[in-house]
C-alpha positions in Angstrom: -9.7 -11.3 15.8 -10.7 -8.0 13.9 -8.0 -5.4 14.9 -9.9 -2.5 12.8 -13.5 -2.2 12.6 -15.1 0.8 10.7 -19.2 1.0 10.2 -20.9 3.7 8.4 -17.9 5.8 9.3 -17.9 9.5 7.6 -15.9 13.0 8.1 -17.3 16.0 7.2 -15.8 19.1 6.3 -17.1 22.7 6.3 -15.6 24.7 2.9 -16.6 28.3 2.3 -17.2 29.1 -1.7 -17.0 32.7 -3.1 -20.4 32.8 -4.7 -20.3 36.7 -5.7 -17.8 39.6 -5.5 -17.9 39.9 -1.7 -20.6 37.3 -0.5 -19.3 32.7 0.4 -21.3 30.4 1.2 -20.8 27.6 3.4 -20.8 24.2 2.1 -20.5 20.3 3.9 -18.3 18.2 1.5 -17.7 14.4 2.7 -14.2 13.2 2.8 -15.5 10.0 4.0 -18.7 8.9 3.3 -19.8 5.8 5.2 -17.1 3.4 4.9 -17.6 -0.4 6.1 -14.3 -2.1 6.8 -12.8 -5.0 8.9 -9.2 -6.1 8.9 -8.2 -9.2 10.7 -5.2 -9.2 12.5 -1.8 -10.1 10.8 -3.3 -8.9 7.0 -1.7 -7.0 5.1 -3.8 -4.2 3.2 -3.5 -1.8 1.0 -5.6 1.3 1.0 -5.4 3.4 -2.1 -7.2 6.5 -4.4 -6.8 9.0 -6.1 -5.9 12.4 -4.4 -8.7 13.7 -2.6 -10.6 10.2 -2.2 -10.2 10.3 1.8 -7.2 8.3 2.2 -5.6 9.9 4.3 -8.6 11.0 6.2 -9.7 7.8 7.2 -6.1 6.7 8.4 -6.3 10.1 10.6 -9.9 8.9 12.2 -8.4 5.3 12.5 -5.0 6.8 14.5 -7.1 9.5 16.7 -6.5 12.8 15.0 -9.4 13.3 13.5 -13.4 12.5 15.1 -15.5 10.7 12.9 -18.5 13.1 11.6 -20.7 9.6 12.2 -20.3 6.0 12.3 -18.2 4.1 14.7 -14.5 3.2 14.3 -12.5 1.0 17.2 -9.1 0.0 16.8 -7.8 -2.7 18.5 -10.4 -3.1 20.8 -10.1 1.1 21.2 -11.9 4.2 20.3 -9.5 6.3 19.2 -10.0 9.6 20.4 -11.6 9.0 23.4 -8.5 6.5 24.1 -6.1 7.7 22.2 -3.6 7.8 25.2 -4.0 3.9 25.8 -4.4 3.4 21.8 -1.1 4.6 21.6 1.2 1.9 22.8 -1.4 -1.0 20.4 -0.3 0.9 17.1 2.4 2.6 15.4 2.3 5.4 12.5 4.5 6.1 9.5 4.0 9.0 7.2 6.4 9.6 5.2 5.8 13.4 5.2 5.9 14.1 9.2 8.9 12.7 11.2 8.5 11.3 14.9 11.9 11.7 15.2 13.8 14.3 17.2 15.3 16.3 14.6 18.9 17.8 16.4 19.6 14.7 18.3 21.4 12.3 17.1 19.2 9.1 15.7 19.9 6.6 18.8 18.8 9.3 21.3 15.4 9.4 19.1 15.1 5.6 19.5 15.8 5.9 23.6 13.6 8.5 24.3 10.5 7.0 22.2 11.4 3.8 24.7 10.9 6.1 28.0 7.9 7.6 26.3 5.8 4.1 25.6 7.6 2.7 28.7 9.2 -0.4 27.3 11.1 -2.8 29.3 14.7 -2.1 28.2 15.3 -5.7 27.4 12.8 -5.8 25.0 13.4 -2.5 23.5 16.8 -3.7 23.1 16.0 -6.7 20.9 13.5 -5.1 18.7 16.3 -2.5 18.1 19.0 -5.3 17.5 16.2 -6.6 14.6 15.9 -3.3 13.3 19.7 -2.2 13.2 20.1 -5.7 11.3 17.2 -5.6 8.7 17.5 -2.1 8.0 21.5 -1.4 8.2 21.0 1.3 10.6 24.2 1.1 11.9 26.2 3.5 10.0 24.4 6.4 11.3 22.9 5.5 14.2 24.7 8.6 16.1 24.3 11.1 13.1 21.7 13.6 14.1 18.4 12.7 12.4 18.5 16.6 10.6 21.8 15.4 8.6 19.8 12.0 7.5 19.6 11.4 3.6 15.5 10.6 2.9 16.0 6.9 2.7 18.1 6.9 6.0 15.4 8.6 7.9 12.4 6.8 6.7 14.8 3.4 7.8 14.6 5.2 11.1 11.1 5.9 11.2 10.0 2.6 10.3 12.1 1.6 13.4 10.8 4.4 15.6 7.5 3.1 14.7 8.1 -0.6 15.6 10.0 -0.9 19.0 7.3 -0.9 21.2 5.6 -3.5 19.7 2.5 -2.8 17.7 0.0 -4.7 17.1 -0.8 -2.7 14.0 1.0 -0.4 12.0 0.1 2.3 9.8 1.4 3.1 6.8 1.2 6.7 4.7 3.4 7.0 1.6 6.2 5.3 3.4 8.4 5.2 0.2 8.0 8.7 -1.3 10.5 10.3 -2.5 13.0 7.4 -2.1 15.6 6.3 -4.4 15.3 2.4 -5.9 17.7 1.0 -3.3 15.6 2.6 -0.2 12.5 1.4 -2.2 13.6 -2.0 -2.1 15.1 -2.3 1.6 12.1 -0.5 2.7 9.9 -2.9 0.4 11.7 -6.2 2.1 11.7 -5.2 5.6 8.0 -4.8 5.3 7.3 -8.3 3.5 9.7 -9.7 6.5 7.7 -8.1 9.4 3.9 -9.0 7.5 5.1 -13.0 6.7 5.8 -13.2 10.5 2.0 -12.4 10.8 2.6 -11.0 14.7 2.2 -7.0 12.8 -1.0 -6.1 11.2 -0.2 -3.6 8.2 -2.5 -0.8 6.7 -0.9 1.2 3.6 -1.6 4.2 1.8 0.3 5.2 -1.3 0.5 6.3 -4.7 3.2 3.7 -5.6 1.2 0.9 -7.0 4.7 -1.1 -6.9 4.1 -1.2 -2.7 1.0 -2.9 -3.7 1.9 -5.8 -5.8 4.9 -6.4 -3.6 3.5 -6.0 0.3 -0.4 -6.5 -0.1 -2.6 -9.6 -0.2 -6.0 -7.7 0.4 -6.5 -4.3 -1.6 -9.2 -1.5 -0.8 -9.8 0.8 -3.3 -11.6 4.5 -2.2 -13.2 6.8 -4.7 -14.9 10.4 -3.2 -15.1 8.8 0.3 -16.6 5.5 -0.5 -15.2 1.6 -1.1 -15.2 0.7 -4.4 -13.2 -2.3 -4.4 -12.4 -4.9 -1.7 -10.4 -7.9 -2.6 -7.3 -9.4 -4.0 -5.3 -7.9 -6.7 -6.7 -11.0 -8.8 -10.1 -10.3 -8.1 -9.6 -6.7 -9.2 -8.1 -7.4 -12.8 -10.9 -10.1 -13.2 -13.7 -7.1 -12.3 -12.1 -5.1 -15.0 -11.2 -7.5 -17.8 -7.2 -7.2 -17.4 -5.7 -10.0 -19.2 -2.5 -11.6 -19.8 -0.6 -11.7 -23.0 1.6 -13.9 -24.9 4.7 -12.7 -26.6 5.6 -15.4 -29.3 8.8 -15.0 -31.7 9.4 -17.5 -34.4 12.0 -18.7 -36.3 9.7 -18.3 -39.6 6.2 -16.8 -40.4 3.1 -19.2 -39.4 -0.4 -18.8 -40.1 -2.2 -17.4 -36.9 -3.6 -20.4 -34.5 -7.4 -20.9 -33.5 -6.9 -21.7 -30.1 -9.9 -21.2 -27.8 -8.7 -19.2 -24.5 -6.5 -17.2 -26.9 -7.1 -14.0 -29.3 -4.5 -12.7 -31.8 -3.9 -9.5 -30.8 -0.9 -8.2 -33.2 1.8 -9.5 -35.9 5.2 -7.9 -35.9 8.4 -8.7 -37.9 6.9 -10.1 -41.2 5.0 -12.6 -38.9 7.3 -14.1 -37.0 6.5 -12.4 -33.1 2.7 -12.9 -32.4 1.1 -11.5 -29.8 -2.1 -13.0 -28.1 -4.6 -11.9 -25.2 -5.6 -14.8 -23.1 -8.7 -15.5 -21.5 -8.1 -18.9 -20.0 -4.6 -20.9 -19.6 -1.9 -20.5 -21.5 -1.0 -24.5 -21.7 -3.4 -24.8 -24.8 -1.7 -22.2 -26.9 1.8 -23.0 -25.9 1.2 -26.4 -26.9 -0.2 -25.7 -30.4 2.2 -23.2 -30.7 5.3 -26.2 -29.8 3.6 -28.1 -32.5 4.3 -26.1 -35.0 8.2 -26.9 -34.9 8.8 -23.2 -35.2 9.0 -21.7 -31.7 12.1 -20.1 -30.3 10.8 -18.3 -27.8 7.6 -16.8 -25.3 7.1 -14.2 -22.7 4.0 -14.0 -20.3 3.1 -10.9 -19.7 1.0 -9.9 -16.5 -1.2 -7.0 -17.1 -0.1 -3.9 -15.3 -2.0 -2.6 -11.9 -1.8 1.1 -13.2 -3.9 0.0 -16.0 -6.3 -1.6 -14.0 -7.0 1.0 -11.3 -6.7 3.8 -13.8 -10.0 2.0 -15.4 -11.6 1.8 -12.1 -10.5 5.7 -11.3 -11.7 6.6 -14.1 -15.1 4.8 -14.3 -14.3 2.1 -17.1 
């Protein structure tokens, strides 16, 4: 069951540009500009673009704070502004610049209160929390007030915030900016944990590309308001000709292989490291490269997801 369907969705904004010493002039820009997008529950998607492509824009339209322009948008069977209120307990939010925490009382006061607000049974709110307090090691400041929270502690606690009543889908904006590696990786595990259960379905924003590769099956790419990619990471190095490479070192110079699938991209070290560009298997050139009795060693090396999208960004 889809638990976000978009069609021909758009938002408008009014600017004003100076256009002489004293006279502006009014002008529409589109910060989304008919968007078509489904995501099936329990996916895991990420949603990314450069600044200004209507990321965060769309996520707004999607959660209720912002009405479309046009189009129509339901979330979880929901329209979202006209039922935000009941929307509300079907979906939770993260972003990692706004807390929905309470910022002088101490973190478990947060976590009750949000409880009495979404009107969760208290035995269920108790177990989710238990889950939480476990995964994410909240325990050590669970009665610190959220104000004296380092930046990795209180995104921990917002992810929890976000989760204990039950979601059905949870939105994601930047969740990791700003955090050290350590955060980045709890963070990064409790979020592969809660999609491989498949109960959550997770929509993320960010600028961390390393989110992406380690959270996301599906990835949607946004350029000035529009889609311009929809699929898996695979499908968007094989769009843009990304390939893997072979690092080869050898114990003594060899002439350079005709292997089909394979291209000799550079010699280093008098001849003895090789490196090749594949564009088929790499069992053909290994195997010719075993033959010739010199091979001490070989790295695969995948091609980098900056690389790729920076192509797309960029037009390439």
């Amino acid at each position: 069951m889809a638990v976000i369907e978009a069609r021909e969705l758009r938002k408008d904004f009014t600017v004003r540009q100076r256009t002489g010493r004293l006279r502006r002039e009014r002008r529409v820009v589109a910060a989304v500009d008919g968007i078509d997008l489904t995501v099936e529950a329990g996916e895991m998607v990420g949603y990314i673009g450069p600044n200004g492509a209507g990321k965060s824009t769309t996520l707004k339209m999607f959660t209720g704070v912002l009405f479309p322009s046009a189009g129509h948008v339901r979330v979880c069977g929901f329209e979202p502004v006209p039922q935000r209120v009941a929307m509300a307990r079907r979906i939770g939010v993260v972003f990692g610049q706004r807390s929905q925490l309470w910022w002088d009382l101490p973190l478990a006061d947060s976590f009750d209160l949000l409880r009495h607000i979404y009107r969760v049974p208290a035995a269920d709110h108790a177990a989710r929390l238990a889950r939480c307090r476990r995964l994410l090691d909240l325990d050590s400041f669970l009665d610190q007030p959220v104000r004296q929270l380092s930046l990795g502690q209180r995104m921990r606690g917002e992810l929890t915030a976000a989760l204990l009543h039950g979601p059905s889908v949870l939105f994601l904006d930047e969740p990791t900016i700003g955090l050290d590696v350590v955060s980045k990786q709890a963070v990064r595990e409790f979020l592969a944990d809660l999609g491989a259960e498949g109960d959550t379905t997770l929509v993320l924003t960010t600028h961390d590309l390393a989110d992406i590769e380690r959270l996301c099956r599906r990835l949607v790419v946004v350029d000035h308001g529009r889609i311009v990619h929809d699929g898996t990471l695979d499908d968007l190095h094989s769009r843009y000709g990304s390939q893997r490479r072979v690092v080869v070192d050898l114990d003594e110079p060899t002439d350079p292989l005709d292997v089909p699938g394979a291209l000799l991209e550079a010699t280093e070290s008098g001849g003895r490291r090789l490196t090749y560009a594949l564009t088929g298997p790499p069992g053909p050139l290994l195997a010719a490269l075993a033959g010739t009795g010199k091979l001490r060693d070989v790295a695969i090396l995948e091609p980098e997801i900056e690389d790729v999208v920076a192509k797309l960004y960029s037009g390439g």
